[in-house]
C-alpha positions in Angstrom: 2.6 2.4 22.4 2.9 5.3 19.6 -0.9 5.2 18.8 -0.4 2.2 17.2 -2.4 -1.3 18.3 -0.1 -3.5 15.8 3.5 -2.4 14.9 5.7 -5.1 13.3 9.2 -5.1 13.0 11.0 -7.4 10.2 8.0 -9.9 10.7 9.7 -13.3 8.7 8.4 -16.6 8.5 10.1 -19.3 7.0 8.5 -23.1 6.3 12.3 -24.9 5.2 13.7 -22.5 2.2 9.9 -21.4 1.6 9.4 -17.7 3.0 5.9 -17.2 4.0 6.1 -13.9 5.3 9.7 -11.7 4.2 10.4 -9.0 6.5 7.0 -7.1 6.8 7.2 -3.8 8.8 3.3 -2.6 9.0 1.9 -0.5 11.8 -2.5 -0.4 12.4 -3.5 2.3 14.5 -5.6 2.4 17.1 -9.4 2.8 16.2 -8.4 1.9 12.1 -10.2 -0.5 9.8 -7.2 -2.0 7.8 -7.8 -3.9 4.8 -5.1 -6.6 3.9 -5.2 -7.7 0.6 -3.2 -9.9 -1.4 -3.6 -12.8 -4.0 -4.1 -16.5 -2.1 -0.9 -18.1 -0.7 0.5 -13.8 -0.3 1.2 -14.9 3.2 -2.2 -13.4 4.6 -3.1 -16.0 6.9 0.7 -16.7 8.3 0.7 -12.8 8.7 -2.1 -12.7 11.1 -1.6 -16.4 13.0 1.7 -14.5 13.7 -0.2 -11.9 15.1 -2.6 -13.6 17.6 0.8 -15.4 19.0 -0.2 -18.7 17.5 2.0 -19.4 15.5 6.5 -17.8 16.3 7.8 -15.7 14.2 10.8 -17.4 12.3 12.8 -13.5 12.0 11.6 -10.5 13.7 8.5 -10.0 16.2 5.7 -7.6 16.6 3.9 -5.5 19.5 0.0 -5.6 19.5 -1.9 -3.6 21.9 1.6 -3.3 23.9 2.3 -7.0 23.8 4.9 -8.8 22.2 3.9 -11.7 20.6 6.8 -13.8 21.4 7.2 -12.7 24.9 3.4 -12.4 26.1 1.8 -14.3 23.2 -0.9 -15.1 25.9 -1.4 -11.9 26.8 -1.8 -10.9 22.7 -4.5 -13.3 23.1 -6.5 -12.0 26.0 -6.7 -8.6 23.9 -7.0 -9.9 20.4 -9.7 -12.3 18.7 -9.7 -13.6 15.1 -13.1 -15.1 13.2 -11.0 -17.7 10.9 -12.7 -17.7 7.4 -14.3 -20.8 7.8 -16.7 -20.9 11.3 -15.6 -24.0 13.6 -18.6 -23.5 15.9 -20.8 -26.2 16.8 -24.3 -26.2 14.8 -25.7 -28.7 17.7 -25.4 -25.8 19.9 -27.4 -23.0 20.3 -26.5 -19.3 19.7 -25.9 -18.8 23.7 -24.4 -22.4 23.8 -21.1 -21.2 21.4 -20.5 -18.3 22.9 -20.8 -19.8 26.4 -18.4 -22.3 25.7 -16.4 -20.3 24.1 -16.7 -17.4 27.1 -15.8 -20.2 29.3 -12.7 -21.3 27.1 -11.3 -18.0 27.5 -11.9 -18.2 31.2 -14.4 -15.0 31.4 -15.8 -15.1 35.1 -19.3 -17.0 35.6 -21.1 -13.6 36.8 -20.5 -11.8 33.8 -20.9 -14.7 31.5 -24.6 -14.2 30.9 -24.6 -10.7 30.9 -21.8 -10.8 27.9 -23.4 -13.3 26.1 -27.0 -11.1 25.8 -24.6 -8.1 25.2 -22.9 -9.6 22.5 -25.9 -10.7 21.0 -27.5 -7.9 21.1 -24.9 -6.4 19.2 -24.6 -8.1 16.5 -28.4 -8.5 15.9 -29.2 -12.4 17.1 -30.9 -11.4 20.0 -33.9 -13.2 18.8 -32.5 -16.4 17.8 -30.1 -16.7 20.9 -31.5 -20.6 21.9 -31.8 -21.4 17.9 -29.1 -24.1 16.9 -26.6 -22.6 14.8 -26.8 -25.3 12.4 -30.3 -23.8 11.2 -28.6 -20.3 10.8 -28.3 -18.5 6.8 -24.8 -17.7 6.3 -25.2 -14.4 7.2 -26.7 -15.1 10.5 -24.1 -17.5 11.2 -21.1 -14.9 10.4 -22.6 -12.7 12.9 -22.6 -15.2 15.3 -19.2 -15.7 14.6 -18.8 -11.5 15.0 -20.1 -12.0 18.5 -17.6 -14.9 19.7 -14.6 -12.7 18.5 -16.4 -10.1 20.4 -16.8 -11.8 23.9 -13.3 -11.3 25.9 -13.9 -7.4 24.5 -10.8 -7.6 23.0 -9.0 -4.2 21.3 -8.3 -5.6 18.0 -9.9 -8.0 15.7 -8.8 -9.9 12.5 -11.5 -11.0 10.0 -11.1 -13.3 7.3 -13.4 -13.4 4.6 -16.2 -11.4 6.8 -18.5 -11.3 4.1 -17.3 -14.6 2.1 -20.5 -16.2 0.2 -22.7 -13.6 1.7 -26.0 -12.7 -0.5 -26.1 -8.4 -0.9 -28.2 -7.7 2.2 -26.0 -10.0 4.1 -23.1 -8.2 2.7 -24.3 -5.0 3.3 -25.6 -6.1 7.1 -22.0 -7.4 8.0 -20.1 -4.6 6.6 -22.6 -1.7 8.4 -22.1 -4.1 11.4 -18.0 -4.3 11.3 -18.5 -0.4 11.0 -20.4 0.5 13.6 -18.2 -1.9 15.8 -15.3 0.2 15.3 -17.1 3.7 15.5 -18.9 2.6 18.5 -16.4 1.0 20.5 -12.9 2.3 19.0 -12.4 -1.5 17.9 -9.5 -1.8 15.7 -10.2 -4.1 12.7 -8.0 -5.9 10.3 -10.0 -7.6 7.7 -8.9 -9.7 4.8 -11.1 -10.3 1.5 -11.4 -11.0 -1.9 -14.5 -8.4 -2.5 -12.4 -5.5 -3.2 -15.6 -3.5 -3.6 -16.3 -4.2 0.2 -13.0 -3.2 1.2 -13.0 -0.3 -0.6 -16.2 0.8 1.2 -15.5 -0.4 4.4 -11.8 0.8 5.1 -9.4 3.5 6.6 -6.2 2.1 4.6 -5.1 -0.8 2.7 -2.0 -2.7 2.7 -1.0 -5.2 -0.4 1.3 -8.6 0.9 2.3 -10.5 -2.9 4.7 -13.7 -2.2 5.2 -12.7 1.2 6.5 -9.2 0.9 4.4 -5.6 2.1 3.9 -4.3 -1.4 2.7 -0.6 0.3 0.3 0.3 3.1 -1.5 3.7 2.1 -5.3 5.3 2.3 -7.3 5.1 -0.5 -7.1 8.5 -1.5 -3.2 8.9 -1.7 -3.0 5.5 -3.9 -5.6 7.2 -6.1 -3.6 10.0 -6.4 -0.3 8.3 -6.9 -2.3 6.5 -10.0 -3.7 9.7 -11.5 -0.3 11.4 -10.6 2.3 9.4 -12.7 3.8 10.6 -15.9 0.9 8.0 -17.8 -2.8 8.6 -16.9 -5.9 8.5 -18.4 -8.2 11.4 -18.5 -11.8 12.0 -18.8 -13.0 14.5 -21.4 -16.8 15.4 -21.6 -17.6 17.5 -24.3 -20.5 19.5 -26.1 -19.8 17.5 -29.4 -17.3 14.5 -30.4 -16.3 15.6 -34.2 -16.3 12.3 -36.4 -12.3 12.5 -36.9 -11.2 14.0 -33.1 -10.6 10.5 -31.8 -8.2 9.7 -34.6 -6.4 13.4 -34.4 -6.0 12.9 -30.9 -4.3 9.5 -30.9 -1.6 11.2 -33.7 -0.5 13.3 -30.6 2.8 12.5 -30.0 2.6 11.2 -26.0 -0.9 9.9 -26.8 -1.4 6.2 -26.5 -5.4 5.2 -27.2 -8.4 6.9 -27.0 -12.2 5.6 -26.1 -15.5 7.0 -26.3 -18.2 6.8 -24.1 -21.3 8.6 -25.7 -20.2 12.9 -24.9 -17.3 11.6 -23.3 -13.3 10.8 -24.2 -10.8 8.8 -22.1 -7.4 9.8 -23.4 -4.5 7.7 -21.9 -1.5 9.5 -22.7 1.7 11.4 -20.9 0.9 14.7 -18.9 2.8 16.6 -20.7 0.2 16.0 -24.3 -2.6 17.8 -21.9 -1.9 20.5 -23.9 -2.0 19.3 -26.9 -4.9 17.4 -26.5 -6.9 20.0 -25.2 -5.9 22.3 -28.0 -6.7 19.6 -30.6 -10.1 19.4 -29.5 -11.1 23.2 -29.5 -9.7 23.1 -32.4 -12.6 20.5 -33.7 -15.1 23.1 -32.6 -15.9 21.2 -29.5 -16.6 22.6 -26.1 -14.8 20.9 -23.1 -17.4 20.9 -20.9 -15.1 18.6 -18.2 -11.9 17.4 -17.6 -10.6 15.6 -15.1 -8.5 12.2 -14.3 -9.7 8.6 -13.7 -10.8 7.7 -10.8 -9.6 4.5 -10.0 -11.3 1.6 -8.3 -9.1 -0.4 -5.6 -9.3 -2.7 -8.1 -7.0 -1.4 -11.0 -4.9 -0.1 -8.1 -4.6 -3.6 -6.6 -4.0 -5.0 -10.0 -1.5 -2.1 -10.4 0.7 -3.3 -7.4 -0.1 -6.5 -8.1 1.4 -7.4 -11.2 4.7 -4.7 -10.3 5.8 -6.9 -7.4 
């Protein structure tokens, strides 16, 4: 290990001529909250069955937590635990029930099975409601139910589909703090999948992008932001003491300029880097003040979007 819980290395896998998953060479570090995003049928899924050894790689392989997944796929499962995006727990059982049977499926010894099960609980917050049926759980509830099962063999990595899928705003802010505090707490490495970029964007260290089956770039948030507002085209935010009536159309007649909005005080001028000048200029030429200046910042988003539509 390099300080790395998942290194990949050429990860392919084929269904006939379809290629699910081209060639992906992605490393997680220990202790990180990786968010992997890409548009349904990116290869998401495929990526992480790959991971937890269920499913063979049909190119390449991977390490995770110092196992390979071909060679000791049962091994990457003693140390790594998935919840799936859709629960398959049993709602005729209780709280204690699932994760009893599922403690027992994973062959934990019988005198620390209890002990686990009221640790786990505790955990996630369902002390309370350990010998309620889970069929009678909100979604919420039931996702940190699901939380707990991935949590009982005290693996060192976890994948989490969906976590907050369907989720009402206190149960989306509950699961996130939880899935936080997880991996403060107990170093937990976390590689989570979702749709609510939002969420991701609060919740994680880095993000990686997968579009038909290829790693698009793996990078924090700040650098991607940066690569945005860095490029030769960006749009930047003037606020200033007055807009003049014809500044807007002045601006746009800048050669390198191409639009301008207005927000109220303030201007968003999308144009080259090198019309900074220029712009600013124009504008203290309009007897307005420039009281700030400074580039978009982008949400995850436009930077997904970005990525997204380049691949």
């Amino acid at each position: 290990m390099t300080g790395n819980m998942i290194e990949t290395f050429s990860l392919t896998k084929k269904y006939g001529d379809f290629t699910a998953v081209d060639e992906i060479d992605l490393s997680v570090q220990e202790g990180e909250i990786l968010g992997f995003l890409g548009p349904n049928g990116a290869g998401k899924t495929t990526t992480i069955l790959m991971l937890m050894g269920l499913s063979v790689p049909t190119m390449g392989t991977a390490v995770v937590a110092g196992y390979d997944i071909i060679e000791n796929s049962r091994d990457v499962r003693k140390v790594a635990s998935i919840l799936p995006e859709y629960s398959s727990l049993y709602g005729e059982l209780t709280a204690y029930q699932n994760l009893d049977y599922i403690g027992r499926l994973n062959d934990l010894p019988r005198e620390v099975m209890e002990d686990r099960i009221d640790e786990m609980l505790e955990v996630v917050g369902m002390s309370d409601w350990r010998d309620e049926k889970y069929e009678t759980f909100s979604r919420g509830m039931k996702q940190r139910v699901g939380i707990a099962v991935a949590l009982i063999k005290k693996p060192k990595v976890v994948f989490l589909d969906e976590p907050t899928l369907g989720l009402d705003p206190i149960g989306t802010r509950e699961v996130r703090e939880l899935i936080i505090r997880l991996n403060r707490e107990q170093r937990l490495t976390v590689v989570l999948t979702s749709h609510l970029l939002n969420e991701v964007q609060m919740t994680c260290d880095r993000v990686s992008i997968i579009n038909k089956g290829r790693l698009v770039v793996t990078e924090t948030l700040e650098n991607l932001t940066k690569q945005m507002t860095g490029s030769e085209e960006r749009s930047v935010e003037f606020r200033l003491s007055e807009v003049p009536r014809d500044l807007a159309g002045d601006l746009e007649a800048i050669e390198g300029v191409k639009s301008v909005t207005q927000e109220s005080d303030r201007l968003y001028v999308y144009a080259d880097m090198e019309s900074d000048y220029e712009v600013s200029k124009t504008i203290v030429e309009h007897g307005a003040v420039i009281l700030l200046m400074r580039p978009k910042e982008y949400s995850l988003e436009e930077i997904f979007m970005k990525y997204y539509e380049e691949a």
